[in-house]
Each structure stands twice: as structure tokens, then as C-alpha cells.
C-alpha positions, 0 to 999 in steps of 0.5 A: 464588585472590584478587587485590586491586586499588584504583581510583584513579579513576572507571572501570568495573572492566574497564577497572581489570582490564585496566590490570593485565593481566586479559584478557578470557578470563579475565573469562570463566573467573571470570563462567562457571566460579566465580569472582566479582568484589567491590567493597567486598566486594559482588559486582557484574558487570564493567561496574560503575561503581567511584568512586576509592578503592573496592577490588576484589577477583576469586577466580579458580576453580581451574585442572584439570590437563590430562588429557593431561599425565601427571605423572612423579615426578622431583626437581626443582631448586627455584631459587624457589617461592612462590605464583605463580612456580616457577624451576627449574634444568634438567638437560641432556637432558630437553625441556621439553614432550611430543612424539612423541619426548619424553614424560619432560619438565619439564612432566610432571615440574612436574605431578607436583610440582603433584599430589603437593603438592594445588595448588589450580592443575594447569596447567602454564605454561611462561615460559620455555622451553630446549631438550632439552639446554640446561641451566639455569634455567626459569621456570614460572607457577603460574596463567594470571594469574601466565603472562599478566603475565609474557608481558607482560614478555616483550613488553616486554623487561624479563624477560632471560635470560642463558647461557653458552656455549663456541663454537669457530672461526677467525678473529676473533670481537669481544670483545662484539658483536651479532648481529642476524639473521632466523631461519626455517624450514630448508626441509630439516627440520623440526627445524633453523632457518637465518638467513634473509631470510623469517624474524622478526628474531632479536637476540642480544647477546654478550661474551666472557668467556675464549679458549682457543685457538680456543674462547670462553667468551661470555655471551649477552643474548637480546633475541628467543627464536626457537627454537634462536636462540643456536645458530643465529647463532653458527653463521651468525657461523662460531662454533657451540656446542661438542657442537652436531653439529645446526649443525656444533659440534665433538664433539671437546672432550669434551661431548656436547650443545650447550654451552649454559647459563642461568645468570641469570634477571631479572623483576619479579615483579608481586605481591611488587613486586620485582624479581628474579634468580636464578643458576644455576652450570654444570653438572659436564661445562660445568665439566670442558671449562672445566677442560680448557681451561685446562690446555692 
């Protein structure tokens, strides 16, 4: 795969690479594993003394599916495709990578994707990620290039992602607030998390969009991705996500997994130089509680 660049001063071409987010790993994976550097369609090293004006280019060698990863077949639904970035809309109940208890996940799935279409690029690299029973759109790169300038939009705060969510509780809960609160380790599970003093800092936005009784239906910014974050601060706030039995949700509303969904996706996308969002409507059971609701 190839990617051009232009220098627009005098500067050697490791310092251009690195303004646009090529890292020094992946320097190393072109000198040593195929790939090679052009300037002016010459192939020089990286140290190389570019005036303004010249054009470099770098193909970056294949990247070999790991073996470890087993491709399952599984339909996928494509939100967005093109040569460097996959958007895909999650259904509940799948996790997005392996572990000892998940072996059917997005990752497997995308890797099947990748085999049964001869992707020259096997690795899966996932953006962003969601938990097993969150629905909603997920984000994969399609090369580490692609991942590694993503990550830095991660950094920045410029990639948002928004959910929707339904939690229920007594008492007063803002119309649109901030929770801001440290997330850490529950030291009674390896699983759970718990605000706490010794966590990392944790800061999620929220409006609310509807009231049903003592159910709300909010619309999160995440400005941190902590793991279970949403979950845990509206619990910590004494309004857990309905079908939440894991932070003290109610199961009695009709849904059976936290109700809890990515409906909007914001990037740059650095190669096309746009910038992009991408939606993704609430899933049939998110729906029928909503319904329900509103009946009552």
C-alpha cells in the first residue's frame, strides 16, 4: 500500500513521516519487511535530506493475519467501507475481541471478512471498541497506518462518539449534565469497575432527551473511554442503565442486556480529508422499552 506525501520545506524525511503520523515502528516494518521509501520516485533511506517540493512516497508491506485469530463467517453490517477504515453496526450480545469466555466476536468475524475478500491487509485493528452487549456502531482500521492516525484523534478528543441510553432512578436527574468522576479497578472482581479515588479520571456528558416515569431516555458524549464507563457513573449518579444487573439496573422493563447504544460516529478521515459521521438507528428490543413506555 502506498502513501504520498509533499515536503514543504527542507527537512530530512523522517521528520516529514513523522509530522503525519508515521512512527518509528512503522519505519522499521518498511526498511526490514518489504516496504521501501521514494523520493521523486528514487528510493532513498530515511535520513535522506528532502528540499521543498519534493514528493515521497512509502509502500508499506502487507500485514499477515494473526494466526491465533480464527475467522468465523458471520454477516456483518456495513455502515462504511473504503480502503482504510471499516464502520460496522454492532449487535448485541457479541464481544468485540476473544477471551476465555468469548471466542465468536467482531474480531473473528471482520477476519473472515478480510480472508473471504483477499485483503491484502489481515489484521484486525480495532478503533473503537463496545462491550459484549452494547449495540451499535464500531470502528475498525484497515492497516496500522490508518489505526495509528486514528489513535491520535483519540488523543486529541476530536473522534466523538455518542449512545443512547435508558436509566431509571428516584429523585432528580439534570436535564443535561457532567459526570466527571475516576474510574478504578472493583477490588472484589475482576470484571466490574467502581468510581473511585485511585482511578483515572473518567468525564461523560449527558442530555436528556425524554422522561418516562422514573426511566430517562439520555444521549451521552464520552470525552474518556474508561471500560464500562457510561455504566458505571450513571450507577455511581443512582441512575443505572436498565437490563444493567451487573451495576444494579432493573430487569424489569422488558430488556434483558444493558440498554445501552451507539448511535453516532464523528472522525476525520485523514486520507479522504473529510470529515465524517455516520448513525446508526436503535436496535428492535431498545425500540419495544421505548414503546412500552410511552404507552403507559
Amino acid at each position: 500500500m502506498r502513501f504520498d506525501f509533499l515536503a514543504d520545506r527542507e527537512v530530512k524525511v523522517k521528520t516529514l513521516l513523522k509530522s503525519h503520523d508515521v512512527s518509528k515502528a512503522l519505519l522499521a516494518k518498511v526498511k526490514f519487511k518489504g516496504g521501501k521509501i521514494l523520493v521523486n520516485g528514487k528510493e532513498e533511506n530515511a535520513v535522506y535530506l528532502l528540499n521543498a517540493g519534493d514528493q515521497v512516497s512509502i509502500d508499506i508491506p502487507p500485514e499477515l493475519p494473526h494466526e491465533s485469530l480464527r475467522p468465523v463467517d458471520h454477516p456483518l453490517a456495513i455502515v462504511y467501507e473504503d480502503d482504510h477504515f471499516l464502520v460496522l453496526d454492532k449487535p448485541a450480545g457479541f464481544a468485540s475481541i476473544p477471551s476465555i469466555l468469548h471466542s465468536n466476536t467482531m474480531a473473528n468475524f471482520v477476519k473472515h471478512y478480510y480472508v473471504a475478500n483477499h485483503y491484502p491487509n489481515q489484521q484486525i485493528h480495532i478503533v473503537t471498541r463496545l462491550d459484549k452487549d452494547t449495540s451499535g456502531l464500531m470502528l475498525f482500521a484497515k492497516h496500522g497506518y490508518a489505526h495509528a492516525r486514528l489513535d491520535k484523534q483519540l488523543q486529541a478528543k476530536t473522534l466523538e462518539k455518542r449512545y443512547y441510553a435508558l436509566v431509571a432512578g428516584q429523585g432528580n436527574l439534570p436535564e443535561k449534565g457532567d459526570i466527571i468522576a475516576p474510574i478504578a479497578r472493583d477490588d472484589q472482581s475482576i470484571i466490574t469497575r467502581r468510581v473511585h479515588p485511585s482511578g483515572k479520571y473518567a468525564h461523560t456528558s449527558y442530555q436528556v432527551i425524554a422522561q418516562y416515569g422514573e426511566v430517562r431516555l439520555v444521549d451521552i458524549k464520552l470525552h474518556t473511554g474508561r471500560t464500562h464507563q457510561i455504566r458505571v457513573h450513571f450507577a455511581h449518579i443512582g441512575f443505572p442503565l436498565l437490563g444493567d444487573d451487573l451495576y444494579g439496573g432493573s430487569m424489569t422493563y422488558g430488556i434483558s442486556r444493558q440498554a445501552l447504544h451507539c448511535h453516532s460516529l464523528k472522525f476525520f478521515n485523514p486520507f479522504s480529508k473529510e470529515h465524517r459521521e455516520y448513525t446508526s438507528s436503535l436496535t428492535d428490543d431498545f425500540e419495544s422499552v421505548i414503546i412500552g413506555l410511552s404507552q403507559n
